[in-house]
C-alpha positions as a printed Julia matrix, in Angstrom:
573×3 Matrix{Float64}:
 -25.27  346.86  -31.45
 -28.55  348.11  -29.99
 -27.64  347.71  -25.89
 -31.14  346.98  -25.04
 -30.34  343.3   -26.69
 -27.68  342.42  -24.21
 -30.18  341.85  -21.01
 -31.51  339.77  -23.04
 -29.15  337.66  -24.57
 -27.37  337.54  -21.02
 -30.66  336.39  -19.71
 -31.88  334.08  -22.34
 -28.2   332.11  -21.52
 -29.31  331.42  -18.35
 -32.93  330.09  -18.93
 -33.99  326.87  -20.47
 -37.69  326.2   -20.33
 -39.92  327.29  -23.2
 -42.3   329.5   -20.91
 -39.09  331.84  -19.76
 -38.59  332.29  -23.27
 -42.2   333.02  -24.22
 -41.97  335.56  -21.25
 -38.83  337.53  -22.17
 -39.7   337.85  -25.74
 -43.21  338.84  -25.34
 -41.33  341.84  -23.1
 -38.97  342.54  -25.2
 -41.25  342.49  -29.16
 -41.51  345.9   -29.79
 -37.63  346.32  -29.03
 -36.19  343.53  -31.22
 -38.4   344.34  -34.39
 -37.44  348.29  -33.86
 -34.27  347.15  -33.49
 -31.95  347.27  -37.07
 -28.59  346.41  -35.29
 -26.47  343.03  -36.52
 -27.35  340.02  -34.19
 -25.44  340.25  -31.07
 -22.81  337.25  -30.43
 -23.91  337.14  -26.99
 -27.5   335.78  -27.84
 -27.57  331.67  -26.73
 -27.99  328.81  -28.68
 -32.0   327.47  -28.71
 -33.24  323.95  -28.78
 -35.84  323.69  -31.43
 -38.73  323.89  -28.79
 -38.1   327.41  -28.39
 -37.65  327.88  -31.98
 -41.65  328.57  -32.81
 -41.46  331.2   -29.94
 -38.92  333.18  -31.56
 -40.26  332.96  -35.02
 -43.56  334.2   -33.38
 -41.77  337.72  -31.79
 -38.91  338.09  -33.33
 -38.25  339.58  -36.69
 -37.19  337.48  -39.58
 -33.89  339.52  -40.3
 -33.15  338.31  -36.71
 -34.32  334.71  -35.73
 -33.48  333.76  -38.73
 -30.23  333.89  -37.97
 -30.15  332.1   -34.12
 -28.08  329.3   -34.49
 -30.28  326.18  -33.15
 -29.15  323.71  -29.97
 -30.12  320.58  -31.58
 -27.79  321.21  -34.56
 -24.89  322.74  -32.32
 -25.51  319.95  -30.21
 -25.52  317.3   -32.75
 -22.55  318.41  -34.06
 -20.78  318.5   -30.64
 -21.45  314.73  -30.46
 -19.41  314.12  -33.85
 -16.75  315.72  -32.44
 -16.32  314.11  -29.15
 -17.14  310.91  -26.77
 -17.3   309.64  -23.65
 -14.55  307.0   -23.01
 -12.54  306.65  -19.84
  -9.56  304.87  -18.56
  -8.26  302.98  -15.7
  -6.21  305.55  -14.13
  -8.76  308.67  -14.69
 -11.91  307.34  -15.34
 -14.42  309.01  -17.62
 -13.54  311.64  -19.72
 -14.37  313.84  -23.28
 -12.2   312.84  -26.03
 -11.83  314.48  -28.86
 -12.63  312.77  -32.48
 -12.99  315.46  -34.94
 -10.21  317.89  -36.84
  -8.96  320.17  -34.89
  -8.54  322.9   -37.49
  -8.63  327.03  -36.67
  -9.12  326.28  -33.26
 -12.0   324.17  -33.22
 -12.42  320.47  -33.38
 -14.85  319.92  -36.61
 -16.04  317.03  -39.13
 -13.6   315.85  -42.44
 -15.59  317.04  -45.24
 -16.09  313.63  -46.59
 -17.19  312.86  -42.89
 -15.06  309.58  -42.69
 -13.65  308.39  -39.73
 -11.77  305.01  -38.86
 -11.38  302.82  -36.06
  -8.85  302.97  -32.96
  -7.7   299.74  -31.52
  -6.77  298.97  -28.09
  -3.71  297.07  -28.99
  -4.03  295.44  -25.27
  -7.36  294.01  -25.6
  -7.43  294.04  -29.52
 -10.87  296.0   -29.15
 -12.25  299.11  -30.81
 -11.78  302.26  -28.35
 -13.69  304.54  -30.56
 -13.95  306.1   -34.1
 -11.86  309.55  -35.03
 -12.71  311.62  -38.47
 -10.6   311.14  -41.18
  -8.69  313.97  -42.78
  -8.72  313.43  -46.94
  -6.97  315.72  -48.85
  -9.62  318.06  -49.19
  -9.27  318.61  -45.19
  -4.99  318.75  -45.73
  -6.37  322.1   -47.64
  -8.63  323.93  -45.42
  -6.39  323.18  -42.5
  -3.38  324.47  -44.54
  -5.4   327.85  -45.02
  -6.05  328.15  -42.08
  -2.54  328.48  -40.9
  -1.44  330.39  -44.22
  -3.96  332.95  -43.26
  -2.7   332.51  -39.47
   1.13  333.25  -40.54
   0.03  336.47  -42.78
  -2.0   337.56  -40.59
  -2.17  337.56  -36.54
   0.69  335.33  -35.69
   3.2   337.38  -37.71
   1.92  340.22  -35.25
   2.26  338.36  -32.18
   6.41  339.16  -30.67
   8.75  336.5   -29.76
   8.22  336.89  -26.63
   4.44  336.6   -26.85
   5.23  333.58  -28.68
   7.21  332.18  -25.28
   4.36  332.91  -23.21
   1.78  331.05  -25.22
   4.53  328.09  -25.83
   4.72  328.18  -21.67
   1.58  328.52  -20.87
   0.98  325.13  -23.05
   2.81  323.4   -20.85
   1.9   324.85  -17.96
  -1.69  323.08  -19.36
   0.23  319.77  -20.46
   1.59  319.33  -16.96
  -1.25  320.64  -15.42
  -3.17  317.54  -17.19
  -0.08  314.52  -17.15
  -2.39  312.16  -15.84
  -5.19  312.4   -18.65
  -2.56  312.75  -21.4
  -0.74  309.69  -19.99
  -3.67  307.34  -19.6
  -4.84  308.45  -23.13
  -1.36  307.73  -24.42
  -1.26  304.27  -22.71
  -4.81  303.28  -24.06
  -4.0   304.07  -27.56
  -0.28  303.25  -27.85
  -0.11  300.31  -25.07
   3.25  301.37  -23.46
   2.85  300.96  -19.71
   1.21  304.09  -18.31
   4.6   304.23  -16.51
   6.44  305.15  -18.78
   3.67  307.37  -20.73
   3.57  309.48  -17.42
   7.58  309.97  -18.11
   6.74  310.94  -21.86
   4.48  313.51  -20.95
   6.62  314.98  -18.51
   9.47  315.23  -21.47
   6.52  317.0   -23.37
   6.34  319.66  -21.13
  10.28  319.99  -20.16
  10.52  320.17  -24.36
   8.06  322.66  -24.83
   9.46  325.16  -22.02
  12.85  325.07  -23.11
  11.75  326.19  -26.52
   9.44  328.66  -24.76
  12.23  329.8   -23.55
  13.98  330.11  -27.05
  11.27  332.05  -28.78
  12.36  335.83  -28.04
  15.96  334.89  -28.25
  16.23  333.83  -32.26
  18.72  336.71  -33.62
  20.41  337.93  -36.29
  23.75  339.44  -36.4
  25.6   342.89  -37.77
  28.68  342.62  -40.3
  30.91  345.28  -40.46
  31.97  345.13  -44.02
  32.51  348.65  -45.04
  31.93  351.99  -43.67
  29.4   353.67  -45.8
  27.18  350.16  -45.52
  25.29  348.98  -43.2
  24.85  345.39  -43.2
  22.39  342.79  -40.87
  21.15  339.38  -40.69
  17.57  338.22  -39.96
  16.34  334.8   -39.02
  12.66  334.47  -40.01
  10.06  331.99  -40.23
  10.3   329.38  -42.66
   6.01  330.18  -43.61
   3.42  326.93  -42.68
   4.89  323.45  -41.68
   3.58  320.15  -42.41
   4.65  318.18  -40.14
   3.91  314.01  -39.74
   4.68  311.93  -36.14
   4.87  308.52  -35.74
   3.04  305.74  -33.28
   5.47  304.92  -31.12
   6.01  308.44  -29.11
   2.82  310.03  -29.97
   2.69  312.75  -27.0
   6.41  313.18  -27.17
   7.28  313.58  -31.39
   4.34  316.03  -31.26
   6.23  318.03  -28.63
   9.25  318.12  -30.22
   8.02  319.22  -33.6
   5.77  321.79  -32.51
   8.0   323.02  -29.98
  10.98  324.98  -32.7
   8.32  325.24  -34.8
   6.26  327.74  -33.31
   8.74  329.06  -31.49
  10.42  330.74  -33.87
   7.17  332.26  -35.59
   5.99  329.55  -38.09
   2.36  327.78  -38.22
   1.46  323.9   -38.34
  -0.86  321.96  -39.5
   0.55  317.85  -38.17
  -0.58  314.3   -38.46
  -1.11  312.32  -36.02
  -0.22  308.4   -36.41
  -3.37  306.84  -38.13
  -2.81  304.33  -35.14
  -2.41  306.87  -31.95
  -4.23  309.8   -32.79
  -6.33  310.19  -29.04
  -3.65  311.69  -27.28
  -2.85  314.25  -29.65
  -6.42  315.24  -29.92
  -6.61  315.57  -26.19
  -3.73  317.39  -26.54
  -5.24  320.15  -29.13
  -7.79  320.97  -26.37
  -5.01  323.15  -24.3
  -3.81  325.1   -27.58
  -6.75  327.34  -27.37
  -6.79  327.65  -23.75
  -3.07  328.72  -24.13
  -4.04  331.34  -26.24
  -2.76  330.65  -28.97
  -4.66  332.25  -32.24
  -7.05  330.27  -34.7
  -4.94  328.34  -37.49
  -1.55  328.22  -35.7
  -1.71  324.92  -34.4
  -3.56  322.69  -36.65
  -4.07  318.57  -35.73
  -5.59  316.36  -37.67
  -6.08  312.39  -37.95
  -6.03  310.49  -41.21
  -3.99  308.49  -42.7
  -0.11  308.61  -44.68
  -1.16  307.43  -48.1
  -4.16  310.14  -48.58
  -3.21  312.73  -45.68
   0.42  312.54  -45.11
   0.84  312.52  -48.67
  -1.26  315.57  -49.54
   0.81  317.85  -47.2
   3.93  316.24  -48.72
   2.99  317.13  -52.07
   0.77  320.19  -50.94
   2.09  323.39  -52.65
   1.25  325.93  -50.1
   3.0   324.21  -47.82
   6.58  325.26  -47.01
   8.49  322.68  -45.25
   7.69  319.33  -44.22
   9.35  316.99  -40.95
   8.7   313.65  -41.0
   9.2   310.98  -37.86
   9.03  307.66  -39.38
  11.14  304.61  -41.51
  13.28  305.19  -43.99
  10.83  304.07  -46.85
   8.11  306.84  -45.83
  11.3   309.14  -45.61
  11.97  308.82  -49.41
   8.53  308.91  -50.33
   8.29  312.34  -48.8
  11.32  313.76  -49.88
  10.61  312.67  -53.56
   6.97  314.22  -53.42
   8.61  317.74  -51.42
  11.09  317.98  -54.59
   8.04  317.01  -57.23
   5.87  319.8   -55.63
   7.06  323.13  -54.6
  10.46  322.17  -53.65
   9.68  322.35  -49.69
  12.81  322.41  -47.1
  12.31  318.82  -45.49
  13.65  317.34  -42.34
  13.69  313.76  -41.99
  14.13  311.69  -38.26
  14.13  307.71  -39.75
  15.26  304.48  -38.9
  18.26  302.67  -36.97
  19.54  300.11  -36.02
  21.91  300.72  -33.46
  25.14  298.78  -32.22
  25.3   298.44  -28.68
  29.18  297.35  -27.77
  30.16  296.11  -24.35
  34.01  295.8   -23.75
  35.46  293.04  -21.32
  36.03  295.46  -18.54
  32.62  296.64  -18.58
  30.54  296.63  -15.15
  28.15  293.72  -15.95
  25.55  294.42  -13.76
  25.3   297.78  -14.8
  25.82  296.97  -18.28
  22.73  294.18  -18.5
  20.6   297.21  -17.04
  21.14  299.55  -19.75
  21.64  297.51  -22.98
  18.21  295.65  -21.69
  16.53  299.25  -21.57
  18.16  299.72  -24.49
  16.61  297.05  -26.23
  13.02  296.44  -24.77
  11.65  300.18  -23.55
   8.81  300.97  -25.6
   8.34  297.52  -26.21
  11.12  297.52  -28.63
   9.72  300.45  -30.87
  12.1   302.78  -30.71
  13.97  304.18  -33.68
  17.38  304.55  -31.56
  16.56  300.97  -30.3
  19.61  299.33  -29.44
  19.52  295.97  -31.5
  22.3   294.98  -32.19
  24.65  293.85  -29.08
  28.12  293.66  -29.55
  30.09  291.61  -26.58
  33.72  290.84  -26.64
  34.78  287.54  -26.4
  36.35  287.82  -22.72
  32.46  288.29  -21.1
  30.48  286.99  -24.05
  29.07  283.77  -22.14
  29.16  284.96  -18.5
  27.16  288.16  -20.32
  24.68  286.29  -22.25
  23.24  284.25  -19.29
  23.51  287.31  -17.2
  21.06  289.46  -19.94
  18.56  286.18  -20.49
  18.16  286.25  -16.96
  17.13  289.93  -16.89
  15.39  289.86  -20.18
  12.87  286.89  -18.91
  12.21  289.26  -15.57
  11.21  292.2   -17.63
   7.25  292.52  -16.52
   5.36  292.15  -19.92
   1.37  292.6   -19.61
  -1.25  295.54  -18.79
  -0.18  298.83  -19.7
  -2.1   300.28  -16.68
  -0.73  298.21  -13.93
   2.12  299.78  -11.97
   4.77  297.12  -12.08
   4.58  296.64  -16.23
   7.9   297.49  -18.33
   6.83  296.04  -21.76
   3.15  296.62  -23.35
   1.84  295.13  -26.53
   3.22  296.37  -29.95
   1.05  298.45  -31.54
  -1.01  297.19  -33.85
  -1.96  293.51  -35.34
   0.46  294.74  -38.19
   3.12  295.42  -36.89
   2.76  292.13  -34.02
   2.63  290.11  -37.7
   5.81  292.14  -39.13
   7.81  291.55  -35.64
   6.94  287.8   -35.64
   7.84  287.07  -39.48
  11.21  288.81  -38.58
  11.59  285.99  -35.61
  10.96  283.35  -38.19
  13.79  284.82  -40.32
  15.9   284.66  -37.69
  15.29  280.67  -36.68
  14.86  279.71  -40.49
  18.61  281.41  -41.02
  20.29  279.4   -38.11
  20.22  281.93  -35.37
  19.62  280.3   -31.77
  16.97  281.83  -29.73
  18.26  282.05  -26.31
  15.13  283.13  -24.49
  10.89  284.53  -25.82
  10.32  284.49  -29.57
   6.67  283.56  -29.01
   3.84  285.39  -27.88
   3.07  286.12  -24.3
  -0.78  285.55  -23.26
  -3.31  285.03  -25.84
  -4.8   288.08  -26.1
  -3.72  291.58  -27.1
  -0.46  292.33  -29.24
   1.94  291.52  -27.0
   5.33  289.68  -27.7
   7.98  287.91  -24.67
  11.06  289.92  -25.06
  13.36  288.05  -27.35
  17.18  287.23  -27.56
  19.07  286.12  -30.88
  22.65  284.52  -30.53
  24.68  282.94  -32.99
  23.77  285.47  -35.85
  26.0   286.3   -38.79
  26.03  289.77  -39.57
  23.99  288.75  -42.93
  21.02  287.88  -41.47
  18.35  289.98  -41.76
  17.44  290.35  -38.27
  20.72  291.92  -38.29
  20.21  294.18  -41.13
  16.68  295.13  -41.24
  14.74  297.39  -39.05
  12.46  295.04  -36.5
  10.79  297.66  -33.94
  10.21  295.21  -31.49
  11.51  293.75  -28.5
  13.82  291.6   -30.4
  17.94  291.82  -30.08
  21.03  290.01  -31.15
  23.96  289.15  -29.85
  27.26  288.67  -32.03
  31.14  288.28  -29.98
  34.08  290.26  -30.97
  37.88  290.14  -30.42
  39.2   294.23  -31.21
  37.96  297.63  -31.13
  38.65  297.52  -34.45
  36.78  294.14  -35.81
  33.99  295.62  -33.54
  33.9   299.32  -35.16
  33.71  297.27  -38.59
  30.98  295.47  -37.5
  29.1   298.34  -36.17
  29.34  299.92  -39.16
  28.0   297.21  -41.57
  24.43  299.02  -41.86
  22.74  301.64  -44.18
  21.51  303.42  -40.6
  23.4   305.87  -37.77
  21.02  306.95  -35.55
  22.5   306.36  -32.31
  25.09  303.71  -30.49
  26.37  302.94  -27.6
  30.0   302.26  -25.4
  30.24  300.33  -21.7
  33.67  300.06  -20.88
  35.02  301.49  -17.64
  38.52  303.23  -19.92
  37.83  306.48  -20.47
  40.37  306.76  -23.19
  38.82  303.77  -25.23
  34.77  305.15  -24.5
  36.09  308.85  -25.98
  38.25  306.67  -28.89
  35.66  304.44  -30.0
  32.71  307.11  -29.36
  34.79  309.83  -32.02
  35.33  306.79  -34.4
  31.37  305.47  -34.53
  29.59  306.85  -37.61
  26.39  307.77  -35.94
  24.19  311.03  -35.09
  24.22  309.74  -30.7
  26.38  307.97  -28.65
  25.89  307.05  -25.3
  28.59  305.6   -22.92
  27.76  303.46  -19.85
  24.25  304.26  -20.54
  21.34  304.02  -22.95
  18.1   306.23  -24.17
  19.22  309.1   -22.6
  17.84  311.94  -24.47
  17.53  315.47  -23.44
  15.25  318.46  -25.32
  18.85  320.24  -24.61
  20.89  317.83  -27.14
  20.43  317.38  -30.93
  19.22  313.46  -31.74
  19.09  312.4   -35.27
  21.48  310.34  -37.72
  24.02  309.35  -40.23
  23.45  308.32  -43.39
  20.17  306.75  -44.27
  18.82  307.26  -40.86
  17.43  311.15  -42.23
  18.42  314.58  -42.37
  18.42  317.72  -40.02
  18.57  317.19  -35.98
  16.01  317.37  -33.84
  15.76  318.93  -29.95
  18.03  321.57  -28.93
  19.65  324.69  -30.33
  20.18  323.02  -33.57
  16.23  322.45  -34.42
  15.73  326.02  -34.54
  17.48  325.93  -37.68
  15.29  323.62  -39.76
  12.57  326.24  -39.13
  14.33  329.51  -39.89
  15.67  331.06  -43.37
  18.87  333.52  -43.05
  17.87  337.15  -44.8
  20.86  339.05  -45.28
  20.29  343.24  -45.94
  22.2   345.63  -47.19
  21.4   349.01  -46.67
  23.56  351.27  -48.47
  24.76  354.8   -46.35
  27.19  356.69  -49.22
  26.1   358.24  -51.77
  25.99  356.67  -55.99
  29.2   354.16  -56.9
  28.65  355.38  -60.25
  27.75  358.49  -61.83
């Protein structure tokens, strides 16, 4: 590059009127046109008042090519907006694709509405990813994984993976507020997502240079070894109900042990994952590794099911999606699939259980995350010894539970999601009244604006019922009485899910005996919801396949390679 352009360009970066312009290029004419080097990358961007002025002294070979302001700037404002929230006022979000590192338009330059589920009012429009935009993004991280990132060590991989967080923490607030605007959980308990985010994706930091193989000594003129490599690019599709958090953990093993993403947001939370993209550059992290985009399941989500260069797919969602997936993985290429789905968890409290702090945890149990919450625990199992003195007891805290603005401090309970899913939540109520159960306390809406739903308690169910069966993600329970541990393992059983459960007794031996004897993937004693990024969560039976979080997720991104190297001389002659 001729040197004599860089004053320039360095100088042209800081000016803005037309008459600087005129000046430096009238100063500078005989240079540029002797000059035969490439345009330097340094030059700035021009509005289109300056743009007669260059075509005047520069050469064609080079103005030609100055990229213009108004069209860099008009593209700029498709890709972001000015919105703001409560908590942090104005800020830029995010609406394009953020594919390669940069946050561009879908192709077919759709986009689609986001709804404040509090208010019921449009927040702003994202671009929708079609299938067409599944592909580029998926190039871009196939060209990432055979190319730069398969340079990059493990434990370059940790710093990038720590310095994300470092960014994520860094910005808790933002995230948060962004979550709570999109999602509606209370910004209370956004602020605790985020903070899970970051405590998920330093652990697996932490993980990335520490993925080994083994030796086996199997005979003495071999020498054989184990690898664990990347699986190759990852779709990867999160659900609405933990945006911030289900994009943490899938990106988290994922990366870490050398493999490149593109991931769906939900169609109905997609802000805070956008947001979120911002920081993957900043960390440093190289074009096409990270990929996020917004769209929808039936046109997005199912072109990276089904996409062919795609070599593994994890899904977050219900058990219908699940199969959809799987079946379109198998029709494709055959693509290694993990699968976190539905639940619908028994939550049993034995007569000699501390009430108080039993009501506690089965109501956060039941009614965090306004009810949607795959591991939710719905299905309340009291013996017969506490069953009345228990129900009044949980009514009473149910009806104290603060239900109302996600941005106010004291809320617990924000609106469902989406006018959808209020609608699928409320038929399920009606089911249970039109099948004979006795609502003991909500079961109607709370305000008159906004999704949200008065936390809701069933008794007098038969285990039949479909609110007793079926999956409601909402802040709905029932409560059913038992006699034995064993009626009460047979009742906790009746279910095509095993996600997760839950014991309150104060016997140890009976909490470890009924723990080992329930047929699900998480079991928590005396307590409720409490995950860790250092345990494996996922389920039993139709509830999906693979774990998620800890040691074990590393393996649903790695492939054993087994080599033998051979250190004699022929077998045979």
């Amino acid at each position: 590059m001729n040197k004599q352009l860089l004053p320039l360009a360095t100088t042209l970066s800081r000016q803005s009127s037309a008459q600087h312009v005129f000046k430096l290029l009238r100063g500078r004419r005989l240079v540029l046109a002797a000059s035969r080097s490439p345009l330097p990358s340094q030059l700035p961007t021009l509005t289109s008042k300056h743009s007669e002025l260059v075509s005047f002294f520069l050469p064609r070979s080079i103005h030609t090519n100055l990229p213009k302001l108004s069209d860099q700037a008009a593209n700029m404002a498709n890709v972001f907006t000015e919105l703001k929230t409560p908590t942090t006022g104005a800020y830029k979000q995010p609406t394009g694709l953020f594919i390669n590192n940069e946050f561009v338009e879908g192709v077919e330059k759709k986009t689609f509405e986001v709804i404040n589920p509090a208010t019921e009012e449009v927040i702003c429009s994202v671009h929708e990813a079609t299938e067409a935009d599944v592909d580029i993004a998926v190039k871009a991280a196939r060209d990432a994984f055979e190319g730069p990132w398969r340079q990059v060590t493990p434990q370059q991989r940790g710093i990038y993976l720590l310095k994300l967080a470092d960014l994520i923490e860094k910005n808790l607030e933002l995230l948060a507020s962004v979550e709570s605007l999109d999602n509606g959980k209370s910004i209370t308990m956004a602020r605790g997502d985020v903070g899970a985010v970051v405590g998920c994706i330093r652990y697996y930091g932490g993980w990335a240079d520490k993925i080994e193989g083994k030796t086996i000594d199997i005979a003495p003129d071999m020498f054989h070894y184990t690898r664990l490599e990347p699986i190759g690019v990852c779709g990867q599709i999160i659900p609405w109900n933990f945006p911030l958090l289900m994009l943490g953990w899938k990106i988290g093993p994922a990366l870490a042990t050398g493999n490149t993403v593109v991931l769906k947001t939900a169609e109905q939370t997609p802000l805070s994952g956008l947001v979120f993209a911002q920081f993957v550059k900043e960390a440093g992290f190289p074009p096409g590794v990270l990929n996020i985009i917004s769209g929808f399941g039936k046109t997005a989500g199912a072109a990276i099911s089904s996409h062919m260069d795609i070599d593994k797919v994890a899904f977050t969602g219900s058990t219908v999606v699940g199969r959809t997936i799987m079946k379109a993985a198998a029709a494709s290429n055959l693509k290694k699939v993990t699968l976190e789905l539905g639940g619908k968890s028994p939550n049993i409290v034995f007569n000699d259980a501390d009430i108080e702090q039993t009501i506690s945890w089965v109501n956060f149990g039941i009614y965090f995350n306004h009810g949607q919450c795959c591991c939710a625990g719905s299905r309340i199992y009291v013996q017969s010894g506490i069953y009345d003195k228990f129900v009044a007891a949980f009514k009473k805290r149910a009806e104290q539970n603060k239900v109302g603005d996600p941005f106010h401090p004291e809320t617990f309970q924000g609106p469902q999601v989406s006018q959808l899913q209020y609608d699928r939540i409320m038929e399920y109520i009606e089911s249970g009244k039109q099948e004979g159960a006795t609502v003991e306390t909500g079961g109607v809406r709370h305000g008159d604006k906004g999704y949200f739903i008065k936390p809701t308690i069933f008794t007098n169910v038969s285990a039949k019922m479909k609110i007793m069966q079926e999956e409601i993600f909402g802040p709905v329970c029932a409560i059913a009485k038992f006699e034995t541990e064993e009626e009460v393992l047979q009742m906790a059983h009746d279910t095509i899910y095993g996600l997760a459960s839950a014991v309150h007794t104060k016997d140890l031996n009976t909490a470890i005996r009924v723990a080992n004897s329930l047929r699900a993937g998480t079991v928590w004693v005396n307590c409720y919801n409490m995950l860790s990024h250092q345990l494996p969560f996922g389920g039993y039976s139709q509830s999906g396949i693979g774990r998620e979080l800890g040691e074990e997720a590393l393996a649903n991104y790695t492939q054993h390679k087994s080599v033998a190297i051979r250190l004699g001389g022929a077998l045979f002659g």
